[in-house]
PASEBA-1860 file (N, C-alpha, C; in nm, 3 decimals):
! residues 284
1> XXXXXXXX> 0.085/-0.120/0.000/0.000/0.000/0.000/0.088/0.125/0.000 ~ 0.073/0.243/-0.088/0.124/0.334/-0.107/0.123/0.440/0.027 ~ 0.193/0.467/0.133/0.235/0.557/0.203/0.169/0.715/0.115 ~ 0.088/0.822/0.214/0.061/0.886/0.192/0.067/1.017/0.322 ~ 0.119/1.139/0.246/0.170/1.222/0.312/0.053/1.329/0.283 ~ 0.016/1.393/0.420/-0.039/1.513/0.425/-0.001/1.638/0.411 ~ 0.021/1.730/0.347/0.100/1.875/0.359/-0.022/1.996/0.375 ~ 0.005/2.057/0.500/-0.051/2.160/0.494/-0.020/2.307/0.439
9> XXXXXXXX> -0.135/2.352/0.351/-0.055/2.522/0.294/-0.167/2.591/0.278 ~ -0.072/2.715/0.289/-0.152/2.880/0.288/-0.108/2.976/0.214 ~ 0.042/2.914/0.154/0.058/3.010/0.067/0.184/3.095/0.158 ~ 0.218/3.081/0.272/0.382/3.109/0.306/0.464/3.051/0.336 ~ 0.570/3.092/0.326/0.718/3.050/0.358/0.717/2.946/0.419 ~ 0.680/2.992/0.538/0.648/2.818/0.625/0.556/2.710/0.540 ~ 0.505/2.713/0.493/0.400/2.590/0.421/0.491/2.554/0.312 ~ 0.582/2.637/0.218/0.653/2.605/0.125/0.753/2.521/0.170
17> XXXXXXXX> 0.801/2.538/0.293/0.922/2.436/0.389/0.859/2.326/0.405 ~ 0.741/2.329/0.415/0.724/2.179/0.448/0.680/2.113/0.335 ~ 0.617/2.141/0.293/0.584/2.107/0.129/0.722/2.004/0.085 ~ 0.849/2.083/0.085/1.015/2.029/0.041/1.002/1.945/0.178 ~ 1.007/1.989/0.252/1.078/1.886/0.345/0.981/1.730/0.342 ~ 0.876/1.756/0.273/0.794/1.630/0.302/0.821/1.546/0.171 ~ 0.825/1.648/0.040/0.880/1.590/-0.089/1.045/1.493/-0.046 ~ 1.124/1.572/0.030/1.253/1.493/0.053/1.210/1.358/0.102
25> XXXXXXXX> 1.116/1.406/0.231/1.136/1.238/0.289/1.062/1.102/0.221 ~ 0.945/1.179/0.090/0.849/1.118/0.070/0.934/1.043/-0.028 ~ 1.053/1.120/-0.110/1.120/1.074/-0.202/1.187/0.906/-0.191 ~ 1.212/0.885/-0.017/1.273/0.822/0.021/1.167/0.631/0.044 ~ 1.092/0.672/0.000/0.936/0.548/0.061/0.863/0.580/-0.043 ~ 0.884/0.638/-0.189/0.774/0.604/-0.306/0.636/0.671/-0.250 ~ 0.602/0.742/-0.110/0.475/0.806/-0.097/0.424/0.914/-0.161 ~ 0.316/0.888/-0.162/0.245/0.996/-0.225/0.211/1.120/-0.152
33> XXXXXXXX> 0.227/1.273/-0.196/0.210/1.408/-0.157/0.043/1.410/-0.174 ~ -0.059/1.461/-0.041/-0.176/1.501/-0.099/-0.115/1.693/-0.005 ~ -0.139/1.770/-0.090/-0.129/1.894/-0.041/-0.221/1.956/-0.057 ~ -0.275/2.008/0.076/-0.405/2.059/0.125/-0.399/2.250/0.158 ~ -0.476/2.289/0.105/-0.487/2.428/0.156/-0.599/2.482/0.167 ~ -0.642/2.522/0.335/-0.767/2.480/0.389/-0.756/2.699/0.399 ~ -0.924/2.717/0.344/-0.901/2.876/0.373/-1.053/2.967/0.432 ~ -1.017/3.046/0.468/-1.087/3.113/0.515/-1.160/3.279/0.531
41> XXXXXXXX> -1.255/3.289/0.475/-1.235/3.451/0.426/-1.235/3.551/0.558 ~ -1.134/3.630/0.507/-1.115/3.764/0.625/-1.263/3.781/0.632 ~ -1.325/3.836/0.784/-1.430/3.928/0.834/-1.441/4.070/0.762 ~ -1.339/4.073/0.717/-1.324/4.238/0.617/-1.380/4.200/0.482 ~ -1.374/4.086/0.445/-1.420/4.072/0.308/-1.573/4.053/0.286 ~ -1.618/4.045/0.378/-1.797/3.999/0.383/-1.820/4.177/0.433 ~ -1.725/4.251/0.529/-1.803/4.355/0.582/-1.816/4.496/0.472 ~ -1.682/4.501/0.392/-1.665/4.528/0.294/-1.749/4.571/0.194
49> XXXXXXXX> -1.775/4.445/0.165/-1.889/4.436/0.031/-2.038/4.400/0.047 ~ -2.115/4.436/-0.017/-2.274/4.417/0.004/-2.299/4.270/0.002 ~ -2.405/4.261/0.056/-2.412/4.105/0.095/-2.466/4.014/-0.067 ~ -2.494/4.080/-0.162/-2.533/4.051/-0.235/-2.411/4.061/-0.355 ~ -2.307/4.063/-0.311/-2.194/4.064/-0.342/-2.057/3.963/-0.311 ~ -2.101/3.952/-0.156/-1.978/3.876/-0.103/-2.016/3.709/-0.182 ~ -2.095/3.673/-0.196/-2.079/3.544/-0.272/-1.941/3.522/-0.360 ~ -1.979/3.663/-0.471/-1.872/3.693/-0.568/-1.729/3.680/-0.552
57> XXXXXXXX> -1.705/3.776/-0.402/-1.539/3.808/-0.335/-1.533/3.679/-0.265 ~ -1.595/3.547/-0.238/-1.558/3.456/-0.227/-1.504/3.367/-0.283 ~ -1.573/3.384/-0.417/-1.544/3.295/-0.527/-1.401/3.380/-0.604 ~ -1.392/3.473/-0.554/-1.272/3.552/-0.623/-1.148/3.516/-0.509 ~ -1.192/3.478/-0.379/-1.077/3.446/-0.301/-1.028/3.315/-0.341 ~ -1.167/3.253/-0.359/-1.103/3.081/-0.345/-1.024/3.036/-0.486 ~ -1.089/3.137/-0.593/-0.930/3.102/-0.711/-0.777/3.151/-0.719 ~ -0.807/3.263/-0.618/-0.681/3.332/-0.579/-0.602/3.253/-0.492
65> XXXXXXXX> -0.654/3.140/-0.420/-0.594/3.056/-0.346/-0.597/2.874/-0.406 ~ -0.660/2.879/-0.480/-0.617/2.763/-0.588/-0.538/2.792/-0.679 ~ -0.494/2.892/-0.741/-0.386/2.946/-0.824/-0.241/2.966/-0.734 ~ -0.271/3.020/-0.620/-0.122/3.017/-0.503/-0.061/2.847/-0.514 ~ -0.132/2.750/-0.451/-0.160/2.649/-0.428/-0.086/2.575/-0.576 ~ -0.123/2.634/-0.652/-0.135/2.547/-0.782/0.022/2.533/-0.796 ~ 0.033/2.708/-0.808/0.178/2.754/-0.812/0.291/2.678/-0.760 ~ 0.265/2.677/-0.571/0.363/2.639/-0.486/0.390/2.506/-0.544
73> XXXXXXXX> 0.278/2.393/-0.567/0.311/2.289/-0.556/0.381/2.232/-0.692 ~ 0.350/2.309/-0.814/0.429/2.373/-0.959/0.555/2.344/-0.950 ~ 0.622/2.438/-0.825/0.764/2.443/-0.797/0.803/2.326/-0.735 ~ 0.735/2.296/-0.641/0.833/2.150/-0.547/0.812/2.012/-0.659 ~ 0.720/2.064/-0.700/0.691/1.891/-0.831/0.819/1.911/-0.895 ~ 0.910/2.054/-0.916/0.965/2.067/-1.063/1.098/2.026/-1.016 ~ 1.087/2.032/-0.887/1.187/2.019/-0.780/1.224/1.875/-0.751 ~ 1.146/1.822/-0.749/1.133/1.649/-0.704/1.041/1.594/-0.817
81> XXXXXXXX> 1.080/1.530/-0.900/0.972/1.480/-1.030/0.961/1.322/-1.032 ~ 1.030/1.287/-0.903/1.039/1.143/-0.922/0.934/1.145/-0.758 ~ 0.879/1.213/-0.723/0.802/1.221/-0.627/0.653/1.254/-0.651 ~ 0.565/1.152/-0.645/0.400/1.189/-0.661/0.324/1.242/-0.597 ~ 0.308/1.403/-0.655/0.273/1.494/-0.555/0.103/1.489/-0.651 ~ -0.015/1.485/-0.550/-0.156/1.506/-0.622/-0.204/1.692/-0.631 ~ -0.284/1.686/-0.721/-0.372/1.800/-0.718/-0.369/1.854/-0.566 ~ -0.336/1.982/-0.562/-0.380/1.997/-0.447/-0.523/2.031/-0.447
89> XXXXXXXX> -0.565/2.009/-0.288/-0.703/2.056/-0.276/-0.760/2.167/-0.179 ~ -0.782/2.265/-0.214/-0.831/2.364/-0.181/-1.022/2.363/-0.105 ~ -0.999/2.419/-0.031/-1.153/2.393/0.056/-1.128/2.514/0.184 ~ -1.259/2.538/0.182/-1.275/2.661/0.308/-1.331/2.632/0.414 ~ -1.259/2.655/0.518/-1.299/2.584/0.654/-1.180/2.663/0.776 ~ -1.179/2.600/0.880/-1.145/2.591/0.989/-0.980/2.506/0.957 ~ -0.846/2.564/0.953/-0.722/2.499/0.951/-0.710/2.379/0.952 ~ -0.680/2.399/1.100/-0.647/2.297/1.188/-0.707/2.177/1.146
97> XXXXXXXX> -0.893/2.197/1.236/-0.987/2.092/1.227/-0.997/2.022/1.086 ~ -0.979/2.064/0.960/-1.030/2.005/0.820/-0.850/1.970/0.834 ~ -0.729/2.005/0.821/-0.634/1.933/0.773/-0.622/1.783/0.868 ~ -0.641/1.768/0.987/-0.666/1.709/1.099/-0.794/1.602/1.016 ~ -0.909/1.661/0.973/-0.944/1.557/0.914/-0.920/1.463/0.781 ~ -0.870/1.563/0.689/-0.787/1.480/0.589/-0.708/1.426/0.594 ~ -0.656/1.397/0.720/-0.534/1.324/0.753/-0.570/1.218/0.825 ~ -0.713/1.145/0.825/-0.724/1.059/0.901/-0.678/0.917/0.821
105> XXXXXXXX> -0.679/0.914/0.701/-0.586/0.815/0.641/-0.453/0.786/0.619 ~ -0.433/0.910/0.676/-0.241/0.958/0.622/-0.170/0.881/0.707 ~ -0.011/0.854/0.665/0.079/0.849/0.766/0.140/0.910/0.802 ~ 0.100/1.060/0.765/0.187/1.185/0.814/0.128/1.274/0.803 ~ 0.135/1.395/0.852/0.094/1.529/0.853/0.192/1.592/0.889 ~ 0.217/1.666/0.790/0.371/1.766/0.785/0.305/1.907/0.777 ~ 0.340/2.022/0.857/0.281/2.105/0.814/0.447/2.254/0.891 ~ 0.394/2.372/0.818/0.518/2.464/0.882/0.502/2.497/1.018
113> XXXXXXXX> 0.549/2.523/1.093/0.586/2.643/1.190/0.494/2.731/1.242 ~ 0.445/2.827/1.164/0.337/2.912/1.159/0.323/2.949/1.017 ~ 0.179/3.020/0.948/0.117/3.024/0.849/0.119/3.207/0.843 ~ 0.053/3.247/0.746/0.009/3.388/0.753/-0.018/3.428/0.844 ~ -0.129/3.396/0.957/-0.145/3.446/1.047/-0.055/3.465/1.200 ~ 0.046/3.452/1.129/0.135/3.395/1.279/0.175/3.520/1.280 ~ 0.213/3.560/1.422/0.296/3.650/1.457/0.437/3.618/1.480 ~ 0.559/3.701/1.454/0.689/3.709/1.396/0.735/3.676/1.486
121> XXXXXXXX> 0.726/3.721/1.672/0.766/3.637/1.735/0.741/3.502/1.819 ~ 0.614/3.477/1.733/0.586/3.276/1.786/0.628/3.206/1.667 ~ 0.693/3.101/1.820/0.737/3.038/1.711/0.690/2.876/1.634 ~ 0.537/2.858/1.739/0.474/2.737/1.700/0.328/2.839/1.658 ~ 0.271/2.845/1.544/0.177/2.887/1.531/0.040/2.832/1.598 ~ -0.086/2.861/1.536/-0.229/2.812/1.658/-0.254/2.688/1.545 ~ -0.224/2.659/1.396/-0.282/2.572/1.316/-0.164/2.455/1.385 ~ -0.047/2.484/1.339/0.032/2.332/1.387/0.039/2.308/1.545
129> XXXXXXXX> -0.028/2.420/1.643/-0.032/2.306/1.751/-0.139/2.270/1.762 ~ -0.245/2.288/1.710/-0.375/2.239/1.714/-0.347/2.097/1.633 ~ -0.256/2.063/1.522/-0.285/1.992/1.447/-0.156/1.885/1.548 ~ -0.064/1.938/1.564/0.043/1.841/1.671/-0.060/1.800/1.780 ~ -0.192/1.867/1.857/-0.212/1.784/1.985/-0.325/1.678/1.947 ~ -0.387/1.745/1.805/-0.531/1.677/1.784/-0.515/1.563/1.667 ~ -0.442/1.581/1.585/-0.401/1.518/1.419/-0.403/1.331/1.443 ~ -0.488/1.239/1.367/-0.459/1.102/1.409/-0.365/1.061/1.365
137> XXXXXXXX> -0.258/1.065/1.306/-0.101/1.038/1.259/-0.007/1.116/1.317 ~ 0.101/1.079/1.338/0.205/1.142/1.342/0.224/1.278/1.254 ~ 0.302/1.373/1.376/0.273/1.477/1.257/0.423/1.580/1.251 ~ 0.474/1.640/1.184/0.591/1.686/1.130/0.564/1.871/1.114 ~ 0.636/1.884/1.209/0.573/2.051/1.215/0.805/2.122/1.168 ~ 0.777/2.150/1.047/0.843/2.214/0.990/0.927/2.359/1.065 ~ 1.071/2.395/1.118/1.079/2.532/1.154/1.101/2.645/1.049 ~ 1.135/2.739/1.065/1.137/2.839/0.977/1.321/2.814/0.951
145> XXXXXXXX> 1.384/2.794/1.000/1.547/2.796/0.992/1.555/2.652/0.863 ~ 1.475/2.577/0.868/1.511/2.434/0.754/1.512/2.491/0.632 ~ 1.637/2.441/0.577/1.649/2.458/0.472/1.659/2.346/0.348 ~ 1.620/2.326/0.287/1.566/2.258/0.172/1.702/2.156/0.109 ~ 1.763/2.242/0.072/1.895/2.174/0.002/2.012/2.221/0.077 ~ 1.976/2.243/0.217/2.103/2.229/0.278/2.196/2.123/0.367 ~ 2.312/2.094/0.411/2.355/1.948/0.429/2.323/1.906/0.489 ~ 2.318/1.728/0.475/2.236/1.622/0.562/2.309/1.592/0.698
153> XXXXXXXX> 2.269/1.587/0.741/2.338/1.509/0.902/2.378/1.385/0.915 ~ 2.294/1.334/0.832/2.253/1.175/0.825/2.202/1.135/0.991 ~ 2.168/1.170/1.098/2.136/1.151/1.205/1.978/1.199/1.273 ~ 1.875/1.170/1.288/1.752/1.156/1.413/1.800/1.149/1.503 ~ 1.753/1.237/1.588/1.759/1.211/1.777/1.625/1.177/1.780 ~ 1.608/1.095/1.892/1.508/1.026/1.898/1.469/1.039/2.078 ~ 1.417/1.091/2.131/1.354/1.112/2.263/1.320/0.975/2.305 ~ 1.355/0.901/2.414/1.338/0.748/2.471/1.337/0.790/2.638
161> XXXXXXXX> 1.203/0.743/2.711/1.226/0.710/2.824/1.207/0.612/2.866 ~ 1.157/0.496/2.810/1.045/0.386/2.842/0.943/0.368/2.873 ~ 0.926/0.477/2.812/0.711/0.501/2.802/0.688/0.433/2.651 ~ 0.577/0.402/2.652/0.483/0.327/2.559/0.477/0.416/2.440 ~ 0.472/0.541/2.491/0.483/0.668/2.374/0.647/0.671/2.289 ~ 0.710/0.665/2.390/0.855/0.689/2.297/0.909/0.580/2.203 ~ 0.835/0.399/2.292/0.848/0.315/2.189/0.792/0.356/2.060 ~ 0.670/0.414/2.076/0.607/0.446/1.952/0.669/0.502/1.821
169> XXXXXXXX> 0.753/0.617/1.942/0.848/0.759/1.863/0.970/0.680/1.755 ~ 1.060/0.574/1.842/1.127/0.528/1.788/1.111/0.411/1.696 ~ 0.979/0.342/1.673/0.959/0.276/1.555/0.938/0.367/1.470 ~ 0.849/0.482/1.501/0.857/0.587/1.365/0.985/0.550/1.281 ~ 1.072/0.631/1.415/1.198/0.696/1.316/1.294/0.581/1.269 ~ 1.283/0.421/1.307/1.330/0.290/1.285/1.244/0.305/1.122 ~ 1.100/0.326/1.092/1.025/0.253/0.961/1.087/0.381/0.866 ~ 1.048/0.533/0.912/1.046/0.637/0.823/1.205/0.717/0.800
177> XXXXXXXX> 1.264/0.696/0.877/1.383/0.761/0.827/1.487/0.701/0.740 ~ 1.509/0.801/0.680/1.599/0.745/0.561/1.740/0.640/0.582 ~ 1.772/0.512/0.450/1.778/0.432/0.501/1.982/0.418/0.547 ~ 2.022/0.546/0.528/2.124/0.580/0.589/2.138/0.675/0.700 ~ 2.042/0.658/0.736/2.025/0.779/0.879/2.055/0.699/0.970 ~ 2.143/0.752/1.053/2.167/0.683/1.196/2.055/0.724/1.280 ~ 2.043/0.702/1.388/1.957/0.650/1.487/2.000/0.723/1.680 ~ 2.001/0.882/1.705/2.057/0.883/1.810/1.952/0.912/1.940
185> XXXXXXXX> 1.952/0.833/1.973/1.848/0.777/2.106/1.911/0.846/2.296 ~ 1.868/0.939/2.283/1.842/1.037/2.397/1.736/1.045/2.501 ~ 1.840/0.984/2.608/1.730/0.964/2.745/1.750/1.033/2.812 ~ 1.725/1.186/2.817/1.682/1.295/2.876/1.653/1.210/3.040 ~ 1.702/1.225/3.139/1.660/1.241/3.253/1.701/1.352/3.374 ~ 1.597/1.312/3.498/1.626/1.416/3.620/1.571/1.299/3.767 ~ 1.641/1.346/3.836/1.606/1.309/3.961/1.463/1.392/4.002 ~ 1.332/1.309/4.011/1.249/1.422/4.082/1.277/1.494/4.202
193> XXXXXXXX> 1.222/1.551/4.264/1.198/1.623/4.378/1.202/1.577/4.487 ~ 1.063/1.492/4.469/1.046/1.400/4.601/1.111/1.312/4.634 ~ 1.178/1.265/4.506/1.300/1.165/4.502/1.451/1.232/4.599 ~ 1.501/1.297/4.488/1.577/1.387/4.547/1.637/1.401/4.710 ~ 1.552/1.430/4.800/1.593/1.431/4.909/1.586/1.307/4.964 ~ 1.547/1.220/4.908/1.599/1.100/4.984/1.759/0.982/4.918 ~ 1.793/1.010/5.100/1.968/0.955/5.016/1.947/0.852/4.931 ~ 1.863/0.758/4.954/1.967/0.634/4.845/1.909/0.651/4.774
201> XXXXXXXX> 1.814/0.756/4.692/1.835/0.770/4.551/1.908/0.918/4.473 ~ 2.011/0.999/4.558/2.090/1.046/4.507/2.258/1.040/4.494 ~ 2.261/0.905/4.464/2.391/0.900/4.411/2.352/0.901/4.269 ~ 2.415/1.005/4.227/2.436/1.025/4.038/2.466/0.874/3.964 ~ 2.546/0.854/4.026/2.609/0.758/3.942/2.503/0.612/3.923 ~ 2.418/0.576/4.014/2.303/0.514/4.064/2.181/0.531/3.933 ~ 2.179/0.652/3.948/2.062/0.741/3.865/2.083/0.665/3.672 ~ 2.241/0.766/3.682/2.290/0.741/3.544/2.340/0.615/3.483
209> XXXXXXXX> 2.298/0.514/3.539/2.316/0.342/3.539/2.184/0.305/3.478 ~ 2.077/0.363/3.580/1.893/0.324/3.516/1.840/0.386/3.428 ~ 1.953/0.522/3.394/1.882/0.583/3.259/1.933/0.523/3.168 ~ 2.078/0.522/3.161/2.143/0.427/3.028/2.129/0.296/3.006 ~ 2.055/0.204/3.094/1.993/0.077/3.072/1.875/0.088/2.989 ~ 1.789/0.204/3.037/1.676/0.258/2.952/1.691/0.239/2.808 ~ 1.822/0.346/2.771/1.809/0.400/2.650/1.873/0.278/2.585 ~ 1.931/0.174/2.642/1.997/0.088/2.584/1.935/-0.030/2.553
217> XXXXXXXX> 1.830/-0.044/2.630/1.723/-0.138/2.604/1.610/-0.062/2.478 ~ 1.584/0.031/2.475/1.535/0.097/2.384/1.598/0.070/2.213 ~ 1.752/0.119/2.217/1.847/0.105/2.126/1.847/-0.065/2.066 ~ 1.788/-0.146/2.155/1.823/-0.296/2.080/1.700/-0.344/2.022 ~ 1.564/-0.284/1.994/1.491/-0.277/1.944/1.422/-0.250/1.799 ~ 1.575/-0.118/1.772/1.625/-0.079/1.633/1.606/-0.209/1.550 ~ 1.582/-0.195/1.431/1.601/-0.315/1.370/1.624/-0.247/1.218 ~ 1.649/-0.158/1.174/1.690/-0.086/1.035/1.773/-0.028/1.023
225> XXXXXXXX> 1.848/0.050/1.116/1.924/0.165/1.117/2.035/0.109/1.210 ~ 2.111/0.212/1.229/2.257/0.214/1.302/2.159/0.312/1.444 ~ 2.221/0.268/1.501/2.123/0.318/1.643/2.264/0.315/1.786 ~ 2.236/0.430/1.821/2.356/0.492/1.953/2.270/0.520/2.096 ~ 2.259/0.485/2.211/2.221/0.535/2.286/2.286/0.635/2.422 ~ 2.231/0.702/2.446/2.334/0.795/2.589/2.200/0.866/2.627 ~ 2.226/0.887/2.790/2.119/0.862/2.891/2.211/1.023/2.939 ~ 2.143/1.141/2.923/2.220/1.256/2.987/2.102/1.312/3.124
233> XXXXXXXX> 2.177/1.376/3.206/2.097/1.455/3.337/2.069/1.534/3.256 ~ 1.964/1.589/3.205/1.909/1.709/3.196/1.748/1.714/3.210 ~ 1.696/1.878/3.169/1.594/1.887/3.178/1.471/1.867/3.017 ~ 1.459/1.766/2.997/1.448/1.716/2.874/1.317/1.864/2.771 ~ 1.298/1.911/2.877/1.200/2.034/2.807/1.280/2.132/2.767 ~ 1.367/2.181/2.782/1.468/2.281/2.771/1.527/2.193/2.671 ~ 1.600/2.115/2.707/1.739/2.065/2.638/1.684/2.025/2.506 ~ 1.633/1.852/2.501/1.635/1.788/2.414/1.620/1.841/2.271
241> XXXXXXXX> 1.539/1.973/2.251/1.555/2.032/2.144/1.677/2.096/2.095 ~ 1.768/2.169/2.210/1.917/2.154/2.173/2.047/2.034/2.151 ~ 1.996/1.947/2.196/2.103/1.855/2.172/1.989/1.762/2.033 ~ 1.926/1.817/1.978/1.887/1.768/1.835/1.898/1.921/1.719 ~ 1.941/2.001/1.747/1.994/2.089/1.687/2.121/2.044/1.581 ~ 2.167/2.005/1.526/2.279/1.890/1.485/2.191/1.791/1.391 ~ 2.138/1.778/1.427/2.049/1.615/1.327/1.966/1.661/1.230 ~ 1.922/1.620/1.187/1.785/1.617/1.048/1.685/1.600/1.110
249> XXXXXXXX> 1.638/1.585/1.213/1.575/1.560/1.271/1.528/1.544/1.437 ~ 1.401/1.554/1.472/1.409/1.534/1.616/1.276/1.456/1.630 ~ 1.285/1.323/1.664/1.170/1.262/1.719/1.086/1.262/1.858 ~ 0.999/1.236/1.884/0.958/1.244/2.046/0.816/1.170/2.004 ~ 0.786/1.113/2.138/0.593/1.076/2.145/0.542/1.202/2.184 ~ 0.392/1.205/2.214/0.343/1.303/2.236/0.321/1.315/2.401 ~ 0.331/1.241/2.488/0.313/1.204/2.568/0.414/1.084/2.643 ~ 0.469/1.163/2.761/0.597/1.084/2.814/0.546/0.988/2.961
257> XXXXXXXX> 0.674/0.924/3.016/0.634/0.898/3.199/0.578/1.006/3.282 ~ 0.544/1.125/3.246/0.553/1.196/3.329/0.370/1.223/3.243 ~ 0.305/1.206/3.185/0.210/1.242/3.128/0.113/1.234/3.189 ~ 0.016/1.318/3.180/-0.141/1.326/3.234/-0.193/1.274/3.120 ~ -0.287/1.122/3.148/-0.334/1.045/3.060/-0.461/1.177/2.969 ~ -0.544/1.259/3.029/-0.600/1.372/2.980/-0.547/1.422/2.854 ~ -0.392/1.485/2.896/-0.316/1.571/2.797/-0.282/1.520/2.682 ~ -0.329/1.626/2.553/-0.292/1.587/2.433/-0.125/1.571/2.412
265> XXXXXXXX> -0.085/1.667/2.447/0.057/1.663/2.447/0.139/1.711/2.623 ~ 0.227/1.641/2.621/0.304/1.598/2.709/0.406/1.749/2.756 ~ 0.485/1.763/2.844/0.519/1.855/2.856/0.662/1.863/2.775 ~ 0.707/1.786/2.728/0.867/1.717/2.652/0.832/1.751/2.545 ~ 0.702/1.698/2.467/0.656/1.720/2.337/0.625/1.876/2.327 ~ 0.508/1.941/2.429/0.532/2.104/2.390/0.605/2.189/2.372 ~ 0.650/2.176/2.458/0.819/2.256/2.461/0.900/2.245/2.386 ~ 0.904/2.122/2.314/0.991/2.104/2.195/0.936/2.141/2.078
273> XXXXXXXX> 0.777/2.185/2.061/0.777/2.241/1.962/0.744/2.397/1.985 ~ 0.764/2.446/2.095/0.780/2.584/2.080/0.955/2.624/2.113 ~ 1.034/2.550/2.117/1.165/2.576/2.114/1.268/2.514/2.004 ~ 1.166/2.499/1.873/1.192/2.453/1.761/1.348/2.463/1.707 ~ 1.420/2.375/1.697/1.551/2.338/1.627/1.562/2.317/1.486 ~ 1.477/2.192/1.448/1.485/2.121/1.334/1.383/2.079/1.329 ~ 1.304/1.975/1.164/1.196/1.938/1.186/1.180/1.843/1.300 ~ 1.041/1.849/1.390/1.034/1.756/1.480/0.867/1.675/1.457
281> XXXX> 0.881/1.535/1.467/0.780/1.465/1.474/0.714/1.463/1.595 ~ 0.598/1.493/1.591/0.511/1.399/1.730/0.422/1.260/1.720 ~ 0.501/1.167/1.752/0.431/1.051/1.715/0.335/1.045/1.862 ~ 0.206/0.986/1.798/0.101/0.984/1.900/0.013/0.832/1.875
END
């Protein structure tokens, strides 16, 4: 069965990044591109014009945005031609919720950073975290710094604690990453709190024995790739997005050991996509 990729667009910079970045990986697994651009008319455009009118400035928006659309995806086809990118499809709605639903067949949903409406200094827009906490596939939220044809790493970091979620994370990046990509498996840990003050569980060295068994039991699971594990003290919300700064990538589940079964996303997974490095997956 043909692997099929979701791309979300609006017609900026960010949607054009992911668009490439999804053509690269799609290049790699024969999948197919469906690229979606879900729209919505400004409140100015109905207040604007007489009501017996706005029908018209609708129908004048929605070719103005099937012609963008047409365009963008023009270029990345011309770009990647050995990659089967479909018609895109254009439809007016609600972002998030309609790409979220076209993606209920997908095995991916790749989408940018932030869209038109984003403001300059956020740096996870309201469509990709709506679509990272709610989306039924794994989903690939593009930063603004990726660059298209710039050099490979050949390396994924891959977020592992021994939650059920991160197994998840790391078969992702075991089936979908390319088939010379190494494999670097990062077990972010900390001593809790409550832990903490009690002696026999602060000897470091104690600590850093049960994390690197973790990540190492994790690591023998690999079954495609070249796969490394190392178990560091840190604070995996802060960090892990810097020590995947370096890679092609950054994997994580959406939801860690530390998760509120409630929460769409986990506190490891948010943070990492508002302290964006590189593209990062949320497998869920």
């Amino acid at each position: 069965m043909t692997a099929r990729f979701v791309v979300g667009l609006d017609g900026s910079d960010h949607a054009q990044l992911a668009l490439e970045w999804a053509a690269r990986l799609a290049a790699h697994h024969s999948a197919t591109i469906r690229p979606v651009l879900v729209w919505d008319a400004p409140t100015s455009a109905m207040v604007s014009h007489p009501v017996e009118t706005a029908p018209t400035r609708l129908e004048v928006l929605e070719s103005e945005y099937q012609n963008a659309a047409a365009a963008l995806v023009g270029e990345v086809a011309a770009a990647y031609p050995d990659v089967a990118i479909e018609r895109p499809m254009v439809q007016r709605g609600e972002a998030g919720h309609e790409l979220c639903r076209v993606a209920a067949d997908a095995d991916l949903l790749v989408v940018g950073s932030r869209g038109l409406g984003g403001f300059a200094s956020l740096v996870l827009g309201s469509v990709s975290g709506h679509c990272a906490a709610h989306a039924p596939c794994p989903v690939a939220v593009i930063p603004a710094s990726y660059v298209p044809d710039g050099p490979i790493a050949g390396a994924y970091v891959v977020g592992v604690d021994g939650s059920a979620r991160s197994q998840e994370a790391l078969a992702w990046a075991d089936q979908w990453a390319p088939a010379d990509t190494s494999l670097r498996l990062v077990h972010a840990w900390e001593v809790p709190v409550t832990i903490d003050r009690l002696s026999s569980w602060t000897d470091p060295e104690v600590c850093q024995s049960a994390a690197q068994q973790i990540a190492d039991e994790a690591a023998a699971t690999v079954r495609r790739h070249r796969a490394r594990a190392v178990a560091i003290r840190t604070d995996a919300r802060s960090d892990l997005p810097v020590l995947a700064s370096d890679a092609d990538a950054l994997v994580i589940g959406a939801r860690g050991r530390r998760g509120i079964a409630r929460a769409l996303l986990g506190s490891v997974s948010s943070s990492a996509l508002h302290h964006l490095t590189v593209p990062t997956i949320i497998v869920r």
